[in-house]
ZATORTI-316739 format. One line per 2 residues: number of its first residue (from 1); for each residue x, y, z of C-alpha. Coordinates in steps of 0.1 Angstrom, whole numbers, plus 5000, padded with zeros to 4 digits. Each point is the difference from the previous one (the first is absolute). Layout:
<recs>
NUM) X:Y:Z  ...
</recs>
This chain:
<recs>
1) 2525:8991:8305  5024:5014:4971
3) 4998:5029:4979  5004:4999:4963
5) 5008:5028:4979  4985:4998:4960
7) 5034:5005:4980  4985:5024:4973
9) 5026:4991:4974  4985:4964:5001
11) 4966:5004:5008  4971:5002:4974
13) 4965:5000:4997  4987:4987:4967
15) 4962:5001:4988  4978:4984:4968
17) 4972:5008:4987  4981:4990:4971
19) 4997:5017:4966  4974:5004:4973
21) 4989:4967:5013  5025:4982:4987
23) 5035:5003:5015  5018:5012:5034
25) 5016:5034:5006  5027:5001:5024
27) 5019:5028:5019  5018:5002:5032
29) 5010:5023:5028  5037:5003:5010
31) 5003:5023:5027  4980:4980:5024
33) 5012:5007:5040  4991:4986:5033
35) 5003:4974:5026  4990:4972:5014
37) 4999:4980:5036  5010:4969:4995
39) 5014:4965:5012  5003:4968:4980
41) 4993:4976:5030  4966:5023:5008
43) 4984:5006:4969  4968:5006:5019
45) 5006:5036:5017  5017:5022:4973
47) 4993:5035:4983  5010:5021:4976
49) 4997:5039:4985  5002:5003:4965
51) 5000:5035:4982  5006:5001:4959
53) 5005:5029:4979  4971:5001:4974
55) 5019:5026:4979  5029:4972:4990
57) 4970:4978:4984  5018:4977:4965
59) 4985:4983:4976  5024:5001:4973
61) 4974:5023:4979  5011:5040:5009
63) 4964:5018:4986  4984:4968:5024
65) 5020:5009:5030  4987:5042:4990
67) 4965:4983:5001  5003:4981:5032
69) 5014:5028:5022  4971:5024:4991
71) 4968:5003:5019  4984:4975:4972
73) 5019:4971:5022  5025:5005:5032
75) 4999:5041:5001  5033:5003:5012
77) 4997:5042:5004  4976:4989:5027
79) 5010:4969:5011  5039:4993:5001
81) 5003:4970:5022  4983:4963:4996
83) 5002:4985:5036  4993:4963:5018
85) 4999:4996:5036  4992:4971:5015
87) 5008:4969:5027  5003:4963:4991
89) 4964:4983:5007  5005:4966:4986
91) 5032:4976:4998  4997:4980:4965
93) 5027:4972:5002  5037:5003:5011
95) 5010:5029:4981  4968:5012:4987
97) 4975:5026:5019  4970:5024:4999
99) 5006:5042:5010  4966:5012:5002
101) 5004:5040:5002  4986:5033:4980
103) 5014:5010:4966  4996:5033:4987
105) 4995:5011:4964  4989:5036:4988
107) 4996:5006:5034  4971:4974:5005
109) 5008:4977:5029  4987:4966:4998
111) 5008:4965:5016  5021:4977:4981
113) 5023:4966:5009  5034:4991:4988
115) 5008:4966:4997  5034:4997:5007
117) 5034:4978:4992  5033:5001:5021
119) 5026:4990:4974  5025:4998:5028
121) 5029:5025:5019  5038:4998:4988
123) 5031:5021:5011  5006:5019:4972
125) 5031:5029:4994  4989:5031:5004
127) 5019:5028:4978  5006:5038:5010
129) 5029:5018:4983  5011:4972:4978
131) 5007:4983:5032  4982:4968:5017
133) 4987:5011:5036  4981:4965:5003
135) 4986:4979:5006  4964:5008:5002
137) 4967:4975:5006  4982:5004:4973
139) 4966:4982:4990  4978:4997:4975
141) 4962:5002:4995  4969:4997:4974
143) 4969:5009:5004  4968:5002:4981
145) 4970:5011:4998  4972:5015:4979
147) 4976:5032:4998  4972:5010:4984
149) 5010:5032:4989  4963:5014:5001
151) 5001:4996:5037  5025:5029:5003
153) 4985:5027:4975  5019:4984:4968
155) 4977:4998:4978  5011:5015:4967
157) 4988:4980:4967  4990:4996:4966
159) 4974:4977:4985  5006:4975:4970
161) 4974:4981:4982  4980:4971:5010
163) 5005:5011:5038  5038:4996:5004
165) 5022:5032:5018  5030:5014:4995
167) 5018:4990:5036  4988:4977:5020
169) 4988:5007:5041  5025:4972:5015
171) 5033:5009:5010  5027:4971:5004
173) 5028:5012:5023  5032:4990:5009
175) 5024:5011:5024  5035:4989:4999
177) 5018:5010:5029  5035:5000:5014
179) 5004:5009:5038  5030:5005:5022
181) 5004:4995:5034  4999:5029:5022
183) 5028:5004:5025
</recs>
């Protein structure tokens, strides 16, 4: 079975939440590594290793990003990394499948499933030096999933009138991926 490489550059992982009861915050991490196992006509025996720096957290909102790096939320002094291992446990249609694995957040560890999309594989250029070294097989990936963020130690909140919070518990991930083809 292949090996895929997660091409940083394009590769995110994106997050919403709600706020005040009301609306959705959103943020995203960019530098988002790892690999997965992986073979189109056997969707049924893949892995994959992700590892995301928690330090690169966006949301658009610079005194929100202060807040969420501080021990009130991720604790990134303590806890750098946000990680996801896990094997495929369930084929969902032709391109569509389950990774059931461990995902790690603030250095709790706790059993979460992805499902997952395979957009496809194309041979793409592949640029070094201003010069085109291709092709290389890339393909592309989504996955989601979502978290209750009390479940790894994230529990940071304010209360508003008549029972409402300031963020919500669930967490909506996604994780746009785009992998290339070992050698």
């Amino acid at each position: 079975m292949a090996k895929w490489t997660f091409e940083p550059g394009h590769t995110a992982a994106e997050f919403s939440v709600r706020h005040m009861m009301i609306t959705w915050v959103r943020g995203a991490f960019k530098d988002v590594h790892g690999a997965l196992v992986f073979d189109p006509d056997d969707l049924g025996n893949g892995s994959t290793e992700v590892e995301i720096d928690a330090s690169g957290i966006w949301s658009g909102e610079e005194g929100r990003d202060a807040h969420l790096k501080n021990e009130d939320f991720l604790d990134v002094d303590n806890h750098a990394k946000i990680t996801f291992s896990g094997k495929t446990s369930e084929v969902l249609g032709e391109t569509r499948f389950r990774v059931d694995g461990d995902l790690t957040v603030r250095g709790v560890t706790k059993p979460c499933s992805l499902d997952v999309e395979y957009l496809g594989q194309w041979p793409t250029p592949w640029w070094e030096d201003g010069e085109d070294k291709g092709p290389k097989i890339r393909a592309g990936f989504k996955a989601t999933t979502q978290i209750n963020r009390q479940d790894f130690g994230v529990s940071w909140n304010g209360d508003m009138e008549k029972g409402g919070v300031v963020v919500g518990n669930r967490v909506f991930i996604t994780i746009d991926a785009e992998a290339i083809l070992d050698a």
